[in-house]
mmCIF file of the C-alpha atoms, coordinates in Angstrom:
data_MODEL
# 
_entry.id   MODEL 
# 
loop_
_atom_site.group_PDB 
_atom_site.id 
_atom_site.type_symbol 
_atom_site.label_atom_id 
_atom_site.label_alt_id 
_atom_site.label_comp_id 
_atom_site.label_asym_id 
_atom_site.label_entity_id 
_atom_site.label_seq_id 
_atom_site.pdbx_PDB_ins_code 
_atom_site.Cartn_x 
_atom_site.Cartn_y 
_atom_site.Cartn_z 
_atom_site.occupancy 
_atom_site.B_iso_or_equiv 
_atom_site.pdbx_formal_charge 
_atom_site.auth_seq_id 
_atom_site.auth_comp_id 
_atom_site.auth_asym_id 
_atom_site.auth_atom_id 
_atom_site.pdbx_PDB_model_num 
ATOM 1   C CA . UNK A 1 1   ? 3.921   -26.014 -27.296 1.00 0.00 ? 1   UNK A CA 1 
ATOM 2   C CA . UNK A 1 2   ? 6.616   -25.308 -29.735 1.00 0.00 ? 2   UNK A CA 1 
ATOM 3   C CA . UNK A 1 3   ? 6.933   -21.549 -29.754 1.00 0.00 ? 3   UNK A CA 1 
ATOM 4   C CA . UNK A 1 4   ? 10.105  -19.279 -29.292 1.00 0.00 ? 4   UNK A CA 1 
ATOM 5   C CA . UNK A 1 5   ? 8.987   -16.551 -27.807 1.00 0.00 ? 5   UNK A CA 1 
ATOM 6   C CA . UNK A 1 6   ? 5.636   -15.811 -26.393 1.00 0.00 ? 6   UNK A CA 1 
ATOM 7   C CA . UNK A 1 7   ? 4.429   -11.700 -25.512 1.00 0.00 ? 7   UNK A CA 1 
ATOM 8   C CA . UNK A 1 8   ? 2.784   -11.237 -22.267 1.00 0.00 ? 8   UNK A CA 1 
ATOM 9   C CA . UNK A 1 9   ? 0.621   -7.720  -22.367 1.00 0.00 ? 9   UNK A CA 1 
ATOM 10  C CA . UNK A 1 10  ? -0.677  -6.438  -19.005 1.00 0.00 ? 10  UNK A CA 1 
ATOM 11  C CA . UNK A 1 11  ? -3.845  -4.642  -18.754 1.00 0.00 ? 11  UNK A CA 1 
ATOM 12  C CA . UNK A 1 12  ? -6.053  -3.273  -15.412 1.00 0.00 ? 12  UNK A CA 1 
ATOM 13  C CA . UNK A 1 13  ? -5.171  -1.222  -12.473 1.00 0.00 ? 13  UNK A CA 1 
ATOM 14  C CA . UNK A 1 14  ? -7.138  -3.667  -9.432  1.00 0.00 ? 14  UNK A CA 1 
ATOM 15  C CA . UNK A 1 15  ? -7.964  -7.088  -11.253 1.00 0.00 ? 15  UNK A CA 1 
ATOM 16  C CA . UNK A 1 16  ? -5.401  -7.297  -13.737 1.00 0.00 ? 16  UNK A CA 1 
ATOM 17  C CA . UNK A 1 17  ? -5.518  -9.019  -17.445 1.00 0.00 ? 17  UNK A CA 1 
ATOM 18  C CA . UNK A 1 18  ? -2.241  -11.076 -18.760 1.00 0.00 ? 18  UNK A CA 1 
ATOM 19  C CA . UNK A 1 19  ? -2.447  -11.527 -22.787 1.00 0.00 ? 19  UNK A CA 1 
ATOM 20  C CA . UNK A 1 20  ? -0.638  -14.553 -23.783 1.00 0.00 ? 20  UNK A CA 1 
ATOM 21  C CA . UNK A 1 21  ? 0.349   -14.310 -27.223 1.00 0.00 ? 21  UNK A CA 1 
ATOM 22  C CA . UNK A 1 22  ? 2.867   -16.435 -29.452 1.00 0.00 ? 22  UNK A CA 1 
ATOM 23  C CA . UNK A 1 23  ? 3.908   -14.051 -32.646 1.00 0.00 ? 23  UNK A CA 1 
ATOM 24  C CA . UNK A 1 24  ? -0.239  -13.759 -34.169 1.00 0.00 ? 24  UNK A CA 1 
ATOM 25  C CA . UNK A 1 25  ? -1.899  -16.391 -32.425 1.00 0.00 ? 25  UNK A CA 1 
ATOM 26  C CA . UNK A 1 26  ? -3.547  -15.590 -29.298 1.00 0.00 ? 26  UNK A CA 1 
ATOM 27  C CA . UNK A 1 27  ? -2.954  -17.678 -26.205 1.00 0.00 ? 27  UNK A CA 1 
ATOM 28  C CA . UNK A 1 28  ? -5.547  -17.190 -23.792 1.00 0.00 ? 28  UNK A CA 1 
ATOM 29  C CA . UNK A 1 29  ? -5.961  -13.949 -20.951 1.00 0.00 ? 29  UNK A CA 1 
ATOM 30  C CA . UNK A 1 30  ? -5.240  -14.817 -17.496 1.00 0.00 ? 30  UNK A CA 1 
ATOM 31  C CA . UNK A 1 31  ? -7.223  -12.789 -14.497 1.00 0.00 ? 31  UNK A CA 1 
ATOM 32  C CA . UNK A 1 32  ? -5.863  -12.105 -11.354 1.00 0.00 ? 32  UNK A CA 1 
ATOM 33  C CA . UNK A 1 33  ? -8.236  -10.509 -9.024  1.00 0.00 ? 33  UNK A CA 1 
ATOM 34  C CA . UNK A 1 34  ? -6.860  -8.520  -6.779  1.00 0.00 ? 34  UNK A CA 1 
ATOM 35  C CA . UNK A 1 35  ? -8.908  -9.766  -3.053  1.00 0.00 ? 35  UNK A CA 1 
ATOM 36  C CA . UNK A 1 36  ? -8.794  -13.072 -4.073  1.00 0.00 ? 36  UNK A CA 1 
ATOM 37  C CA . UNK A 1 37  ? -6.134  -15.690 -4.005  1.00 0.00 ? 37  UNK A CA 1 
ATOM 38  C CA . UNK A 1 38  ? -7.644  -17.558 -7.231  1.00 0.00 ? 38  UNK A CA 1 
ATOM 39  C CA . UNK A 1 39  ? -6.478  -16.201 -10.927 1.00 0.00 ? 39  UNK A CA 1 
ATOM 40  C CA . UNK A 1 40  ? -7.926  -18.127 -13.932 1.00 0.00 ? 40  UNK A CA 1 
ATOM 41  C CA . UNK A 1 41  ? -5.941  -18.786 -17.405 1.00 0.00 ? 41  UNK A CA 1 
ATOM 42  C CA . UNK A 1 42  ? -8.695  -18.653 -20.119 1.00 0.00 ? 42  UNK A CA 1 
ATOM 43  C CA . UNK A 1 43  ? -7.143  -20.567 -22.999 1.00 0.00 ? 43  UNK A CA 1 
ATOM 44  C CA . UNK A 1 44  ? -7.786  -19.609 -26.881 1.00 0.00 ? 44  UNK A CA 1 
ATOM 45  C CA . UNK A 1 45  ? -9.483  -23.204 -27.088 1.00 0.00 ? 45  UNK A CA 1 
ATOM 46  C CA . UNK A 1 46  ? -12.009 -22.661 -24.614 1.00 0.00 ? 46  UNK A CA 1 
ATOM 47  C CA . UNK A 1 47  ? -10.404 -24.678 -21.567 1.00 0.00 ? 47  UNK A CA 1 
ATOM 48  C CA . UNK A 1 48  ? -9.888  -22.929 -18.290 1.00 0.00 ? 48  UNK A CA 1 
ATOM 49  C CA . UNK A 1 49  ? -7.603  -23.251 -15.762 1.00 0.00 ? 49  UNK A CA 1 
ATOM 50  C CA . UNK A 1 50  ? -7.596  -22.191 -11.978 1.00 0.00 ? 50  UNK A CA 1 
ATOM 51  C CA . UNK A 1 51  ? -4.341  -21.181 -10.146 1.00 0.00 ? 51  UNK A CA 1 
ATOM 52  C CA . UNK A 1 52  ? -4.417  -21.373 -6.730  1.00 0.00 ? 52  UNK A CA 1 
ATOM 53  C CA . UNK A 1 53  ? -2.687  -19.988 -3.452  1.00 0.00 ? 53  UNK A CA 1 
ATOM 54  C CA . UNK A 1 54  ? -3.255  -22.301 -1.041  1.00 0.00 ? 54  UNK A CA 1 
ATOM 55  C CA . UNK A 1 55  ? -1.435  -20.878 1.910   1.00 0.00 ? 55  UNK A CA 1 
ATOM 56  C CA . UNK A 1 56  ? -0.395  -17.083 2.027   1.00 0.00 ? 56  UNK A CA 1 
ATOM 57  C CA . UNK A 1 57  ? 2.478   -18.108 4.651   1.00 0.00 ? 57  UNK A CA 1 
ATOM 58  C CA . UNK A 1 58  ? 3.873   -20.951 2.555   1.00 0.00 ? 58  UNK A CA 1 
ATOM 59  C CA . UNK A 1 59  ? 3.160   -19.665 -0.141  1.00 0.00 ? 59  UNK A CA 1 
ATOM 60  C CA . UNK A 1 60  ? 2.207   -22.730 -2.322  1.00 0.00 ? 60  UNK A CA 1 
ATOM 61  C CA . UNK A 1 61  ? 0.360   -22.993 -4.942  1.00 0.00 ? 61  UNK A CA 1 
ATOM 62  C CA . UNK A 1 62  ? -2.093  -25.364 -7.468  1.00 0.00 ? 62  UNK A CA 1 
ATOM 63  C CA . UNK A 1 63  ? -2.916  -25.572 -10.822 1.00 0.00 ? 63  UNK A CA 1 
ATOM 64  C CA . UNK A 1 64  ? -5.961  -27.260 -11.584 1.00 0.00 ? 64  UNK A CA 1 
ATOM 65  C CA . UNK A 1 65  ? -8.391  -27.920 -14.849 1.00 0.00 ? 65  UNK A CA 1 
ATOM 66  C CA . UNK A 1 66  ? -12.255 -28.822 -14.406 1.00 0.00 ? 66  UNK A CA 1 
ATOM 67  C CA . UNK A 1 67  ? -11.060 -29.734 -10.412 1.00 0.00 ? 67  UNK A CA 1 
ATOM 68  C CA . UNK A 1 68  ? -8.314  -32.215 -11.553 1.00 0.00 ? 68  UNK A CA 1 
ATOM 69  C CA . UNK A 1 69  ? -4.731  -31.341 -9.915  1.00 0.00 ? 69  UNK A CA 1 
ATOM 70  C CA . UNK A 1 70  ? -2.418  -30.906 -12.338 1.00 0.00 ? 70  UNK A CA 1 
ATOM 71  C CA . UNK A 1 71  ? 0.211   -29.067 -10.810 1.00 0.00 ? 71  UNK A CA 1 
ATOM 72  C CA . UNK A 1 72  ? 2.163   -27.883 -7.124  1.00 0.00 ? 72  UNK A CA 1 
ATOM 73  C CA . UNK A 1 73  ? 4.370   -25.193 -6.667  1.00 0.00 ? 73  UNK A CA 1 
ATOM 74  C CA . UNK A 1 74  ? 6.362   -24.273 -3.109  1.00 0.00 ? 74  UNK A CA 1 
ATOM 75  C CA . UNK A 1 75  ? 8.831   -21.780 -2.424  1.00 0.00 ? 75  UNK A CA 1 
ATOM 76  C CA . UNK A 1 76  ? 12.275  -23.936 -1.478  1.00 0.00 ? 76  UNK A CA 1 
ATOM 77  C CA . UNK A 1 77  ? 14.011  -21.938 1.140   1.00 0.00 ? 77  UNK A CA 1 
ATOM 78  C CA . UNK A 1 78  ? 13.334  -18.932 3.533   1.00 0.00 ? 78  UNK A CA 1 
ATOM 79  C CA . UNK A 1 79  ? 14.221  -15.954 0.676   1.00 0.00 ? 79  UNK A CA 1 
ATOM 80  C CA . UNK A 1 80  ? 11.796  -17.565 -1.565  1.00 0.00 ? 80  UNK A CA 1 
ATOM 81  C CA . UNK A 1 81  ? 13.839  -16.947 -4.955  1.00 0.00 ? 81  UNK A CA 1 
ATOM 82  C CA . UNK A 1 82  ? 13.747  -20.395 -6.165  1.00 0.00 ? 82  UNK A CA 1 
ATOM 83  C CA . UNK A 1 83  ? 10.357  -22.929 -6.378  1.00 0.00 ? 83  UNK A CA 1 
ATOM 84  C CA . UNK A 1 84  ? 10.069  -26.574 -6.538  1.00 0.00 ? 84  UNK A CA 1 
ATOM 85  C CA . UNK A 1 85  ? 7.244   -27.357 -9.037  1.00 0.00 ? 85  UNK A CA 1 
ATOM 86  C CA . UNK A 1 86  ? 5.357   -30.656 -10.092 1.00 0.00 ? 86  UNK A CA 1 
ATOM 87  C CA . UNK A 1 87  ? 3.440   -31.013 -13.655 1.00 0.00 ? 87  UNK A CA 1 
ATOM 88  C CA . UNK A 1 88  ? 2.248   -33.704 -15.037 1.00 0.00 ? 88  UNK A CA 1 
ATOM 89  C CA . UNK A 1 89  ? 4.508   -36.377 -13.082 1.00 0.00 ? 89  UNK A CA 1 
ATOM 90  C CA . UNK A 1 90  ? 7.495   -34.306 -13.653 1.00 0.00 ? 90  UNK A CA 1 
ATOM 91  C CA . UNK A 1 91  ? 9.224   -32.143 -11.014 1.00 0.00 ? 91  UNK A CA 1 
ATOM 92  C CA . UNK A 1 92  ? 10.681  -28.619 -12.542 1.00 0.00 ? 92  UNK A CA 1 
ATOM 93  C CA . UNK A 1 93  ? 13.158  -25.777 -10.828 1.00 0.00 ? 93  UNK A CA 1 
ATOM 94  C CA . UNK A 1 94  ? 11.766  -22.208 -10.888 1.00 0.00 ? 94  UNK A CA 1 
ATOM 95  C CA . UNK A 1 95  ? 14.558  -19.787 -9.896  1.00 0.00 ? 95  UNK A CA 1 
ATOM 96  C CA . UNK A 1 96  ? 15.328  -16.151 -9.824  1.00 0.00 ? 96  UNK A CA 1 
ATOM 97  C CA . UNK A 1 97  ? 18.756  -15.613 -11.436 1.00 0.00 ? 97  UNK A CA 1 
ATOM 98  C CA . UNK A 1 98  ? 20.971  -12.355 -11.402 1.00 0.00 ? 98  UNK A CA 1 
ATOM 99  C CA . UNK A 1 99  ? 21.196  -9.861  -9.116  1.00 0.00 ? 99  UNK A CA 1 
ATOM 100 C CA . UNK A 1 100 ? 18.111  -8.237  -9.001  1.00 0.00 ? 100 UNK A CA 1 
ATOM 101 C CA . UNK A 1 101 ? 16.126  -11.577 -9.253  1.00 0.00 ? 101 UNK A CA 1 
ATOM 102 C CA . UNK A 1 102 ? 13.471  -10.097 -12.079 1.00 0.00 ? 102 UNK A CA 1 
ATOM 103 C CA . UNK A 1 103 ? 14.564  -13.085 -14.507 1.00 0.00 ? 103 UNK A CA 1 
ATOM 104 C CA . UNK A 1 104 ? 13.641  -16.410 -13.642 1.00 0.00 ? 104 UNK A CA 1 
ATOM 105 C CA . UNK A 1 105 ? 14.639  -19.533 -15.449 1.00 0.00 ? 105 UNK A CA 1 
ATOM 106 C CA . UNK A 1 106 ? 12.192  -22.915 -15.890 1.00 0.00 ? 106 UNK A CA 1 
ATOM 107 C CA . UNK A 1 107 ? 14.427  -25.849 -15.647 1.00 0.00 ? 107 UNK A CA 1 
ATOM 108 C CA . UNK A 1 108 ? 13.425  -29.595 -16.397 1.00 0.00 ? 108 UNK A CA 1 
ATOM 109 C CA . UNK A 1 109 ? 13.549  -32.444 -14.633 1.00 0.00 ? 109 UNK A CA 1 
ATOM 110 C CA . UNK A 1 110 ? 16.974  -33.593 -16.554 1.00 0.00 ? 110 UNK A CA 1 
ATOM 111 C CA . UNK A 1 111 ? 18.557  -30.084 -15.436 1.00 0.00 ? 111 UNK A CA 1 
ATOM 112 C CA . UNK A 1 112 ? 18.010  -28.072 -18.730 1.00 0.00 ? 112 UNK A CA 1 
ATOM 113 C CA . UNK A 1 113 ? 17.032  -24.824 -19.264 1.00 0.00 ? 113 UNK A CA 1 
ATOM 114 C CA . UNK A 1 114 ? 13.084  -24.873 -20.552 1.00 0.00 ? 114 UNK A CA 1 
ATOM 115 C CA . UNK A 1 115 ? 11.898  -21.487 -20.438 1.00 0.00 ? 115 UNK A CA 1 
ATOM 116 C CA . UNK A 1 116 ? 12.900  -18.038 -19.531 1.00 0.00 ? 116 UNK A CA 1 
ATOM 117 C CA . UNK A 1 117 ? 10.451  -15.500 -18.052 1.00 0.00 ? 117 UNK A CA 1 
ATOM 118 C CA . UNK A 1 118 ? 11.588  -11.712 -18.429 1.00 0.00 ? 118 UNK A CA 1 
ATOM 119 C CA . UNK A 1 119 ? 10.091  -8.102  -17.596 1.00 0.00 ? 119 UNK A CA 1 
ATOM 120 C CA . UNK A 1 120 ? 9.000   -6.365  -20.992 1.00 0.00 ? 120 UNK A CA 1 
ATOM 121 C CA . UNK A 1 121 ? 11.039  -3.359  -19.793 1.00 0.00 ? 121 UNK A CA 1 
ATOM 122 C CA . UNK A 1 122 ? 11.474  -1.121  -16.796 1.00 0.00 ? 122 UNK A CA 1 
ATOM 123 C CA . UNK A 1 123 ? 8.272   1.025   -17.750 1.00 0.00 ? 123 UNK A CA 1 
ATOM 124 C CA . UNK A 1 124 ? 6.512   -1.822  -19.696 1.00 0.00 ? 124 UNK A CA 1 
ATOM 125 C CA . UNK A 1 125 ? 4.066   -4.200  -17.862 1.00 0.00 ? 125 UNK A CA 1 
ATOM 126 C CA . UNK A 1 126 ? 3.825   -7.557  -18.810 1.00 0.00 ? 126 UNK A CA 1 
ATOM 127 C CA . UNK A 1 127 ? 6.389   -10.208 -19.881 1.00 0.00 ? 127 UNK A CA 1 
ATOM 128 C CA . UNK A 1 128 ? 8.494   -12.239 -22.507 1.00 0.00 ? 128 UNK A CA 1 
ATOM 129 C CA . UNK A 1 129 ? 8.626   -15.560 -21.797 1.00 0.00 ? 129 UNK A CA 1 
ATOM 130 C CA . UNK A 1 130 ? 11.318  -17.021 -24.249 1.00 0.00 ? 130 UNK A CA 1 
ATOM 131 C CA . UNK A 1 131 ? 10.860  -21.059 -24.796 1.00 0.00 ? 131 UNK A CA 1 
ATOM 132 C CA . UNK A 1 132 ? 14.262  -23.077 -25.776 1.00 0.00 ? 132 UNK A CA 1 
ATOM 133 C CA . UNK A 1 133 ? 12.314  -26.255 -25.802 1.00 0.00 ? 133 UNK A CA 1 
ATOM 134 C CA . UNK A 1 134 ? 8.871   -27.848 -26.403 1.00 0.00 ? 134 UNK A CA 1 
ATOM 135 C CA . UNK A 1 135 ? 6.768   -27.109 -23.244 1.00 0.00 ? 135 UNK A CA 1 
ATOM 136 C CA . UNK A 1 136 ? 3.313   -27.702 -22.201 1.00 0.00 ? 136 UNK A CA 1 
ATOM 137 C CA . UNK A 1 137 ? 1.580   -24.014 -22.453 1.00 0.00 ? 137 UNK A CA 1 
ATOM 138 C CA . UNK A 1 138 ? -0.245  -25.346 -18.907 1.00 0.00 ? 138 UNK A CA 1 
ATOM 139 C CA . UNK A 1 139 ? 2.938   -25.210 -17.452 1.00 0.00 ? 139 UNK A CA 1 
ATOM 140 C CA . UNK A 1 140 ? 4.652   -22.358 -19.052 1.00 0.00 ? 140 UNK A CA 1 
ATOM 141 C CA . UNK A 1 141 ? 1.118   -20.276 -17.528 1.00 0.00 ? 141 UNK A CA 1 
ATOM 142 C CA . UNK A 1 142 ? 1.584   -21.631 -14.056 1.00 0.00 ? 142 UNK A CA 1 
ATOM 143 C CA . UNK A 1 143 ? 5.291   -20.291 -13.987 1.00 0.00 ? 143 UNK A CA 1 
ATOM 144 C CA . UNK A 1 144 ? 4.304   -17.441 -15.532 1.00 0.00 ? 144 UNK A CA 1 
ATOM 145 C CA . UNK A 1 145 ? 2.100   -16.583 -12.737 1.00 0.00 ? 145 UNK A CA 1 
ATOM 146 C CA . UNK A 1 146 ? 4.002   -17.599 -9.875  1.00 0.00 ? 146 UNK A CA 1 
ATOM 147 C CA . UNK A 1 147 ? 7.140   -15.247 -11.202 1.00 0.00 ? 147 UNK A CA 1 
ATOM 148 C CA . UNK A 1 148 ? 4.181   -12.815 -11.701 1.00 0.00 ? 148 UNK A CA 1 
ATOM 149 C CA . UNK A 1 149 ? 3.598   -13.083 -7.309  1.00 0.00 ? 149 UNK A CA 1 
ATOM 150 C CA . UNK A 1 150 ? 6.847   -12.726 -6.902  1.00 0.00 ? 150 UNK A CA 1 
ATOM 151 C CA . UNK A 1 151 ? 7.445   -9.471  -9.044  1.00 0.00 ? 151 UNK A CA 1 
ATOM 152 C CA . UNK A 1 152 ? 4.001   -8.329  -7.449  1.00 0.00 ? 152 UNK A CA 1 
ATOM 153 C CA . UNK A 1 153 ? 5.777   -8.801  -3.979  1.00 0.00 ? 153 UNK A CA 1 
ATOM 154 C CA . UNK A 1 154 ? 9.062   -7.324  -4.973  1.00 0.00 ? 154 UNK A CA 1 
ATOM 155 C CA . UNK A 1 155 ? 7.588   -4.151  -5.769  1.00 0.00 ? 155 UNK A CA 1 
ATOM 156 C CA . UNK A 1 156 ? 5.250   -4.039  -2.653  1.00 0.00 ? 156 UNK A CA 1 
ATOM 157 C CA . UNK A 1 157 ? 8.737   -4.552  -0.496  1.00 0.00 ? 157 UNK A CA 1 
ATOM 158 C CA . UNK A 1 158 ? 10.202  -1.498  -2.343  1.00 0.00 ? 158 UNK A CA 1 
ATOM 159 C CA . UNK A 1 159 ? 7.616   0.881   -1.719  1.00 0.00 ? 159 UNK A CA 1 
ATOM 160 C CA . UNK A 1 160 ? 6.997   -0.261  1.309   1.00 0.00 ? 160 UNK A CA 1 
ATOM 161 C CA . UNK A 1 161 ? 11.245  1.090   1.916   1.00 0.00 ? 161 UNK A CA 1 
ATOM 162 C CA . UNK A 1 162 ? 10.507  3.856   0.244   1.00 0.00 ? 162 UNK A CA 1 
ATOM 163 C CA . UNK A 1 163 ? 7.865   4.965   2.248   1.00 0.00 ? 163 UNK A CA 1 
ATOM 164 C CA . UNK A 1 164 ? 9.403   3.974   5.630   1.00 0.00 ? 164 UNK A CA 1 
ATOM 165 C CA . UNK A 1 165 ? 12.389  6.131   3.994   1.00 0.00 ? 165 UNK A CA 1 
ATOM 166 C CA . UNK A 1 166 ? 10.581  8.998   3.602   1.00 0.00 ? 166 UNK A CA 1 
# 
């Protein structure tokens, strides 16, 4: 996928709705239920793929298309701010960066910088993921959705704070 920027547009309270969309062409939706630990990326050309947790502890993760493996993710370390990812034969760095940790940065197997994914904004759901070289849009989902987890989780942790604050 050759793209620089693609738009991320959130949508759903429960099961939630991620629009993937690259300047006027439409990507594909991805669905992440909220009881279950499967989401599924349904792509603009009619494939579909299934992302995974496999263990809630570990916190891993697979990507799969019509029950072929085509990708691994696991968390590398206890804080859980970086991810060691495989795709297609390749094995990528997925790490929080800053501060705050909301942006994470793709990197490829030769140590450059693939993809960023960013919040929309700070009352905007959704995402910009912004693409500085030619990716596979398989890949560029699955990162999407583990950075996704991790902002889910980040937020949980905060109210959880608050509320023990309070």
């Amino acid at each position: 996928m050759l793209a620089d920027e693609i738009r991320v547009r959130v949508s759903g309270l429960f099961t939630t709705h991620h629009r993937l969309r690259a300047r006027t062409i439409a990507l594909g939706v991805l669905t992440i239920p909220v009881l279950k630990a499967e989401a599924v990326f349904y792509a603009a050309d009619g494939r579909e793929l299934i992302l995974d947790r496999t263990s809630w502890w570990r916190r891993t993760y697979e990507l799969r298309a019509n029950d072929v493996l085509l990708g691994t993710a696991r968390p590398l370390g206890i804080l859980r701010r970086e991810n060691d990812l495989r795709f297609d034969g390749r094995t990528y760095r997925l790490s929080a960066i800053g501060v705050w940790g909301r942006i994470w940065r793709l990197v490829g197997p030769s140590g450059n910088i693939v993809a960023e994914i960013r919040p929309r904004g700070v009352f905007s759901r959704g995402a910009i993921l912004c693409i500085f070289e030619s990716v596979d849009l398989d890949l560029l989902v699955f990162a999407y959705h583990l950075v996704n987890a991790c902002w889910h989780d980040q937020a949980a942790a905060a109210g959880a704070a608050a509320a023990a604050g309070g």
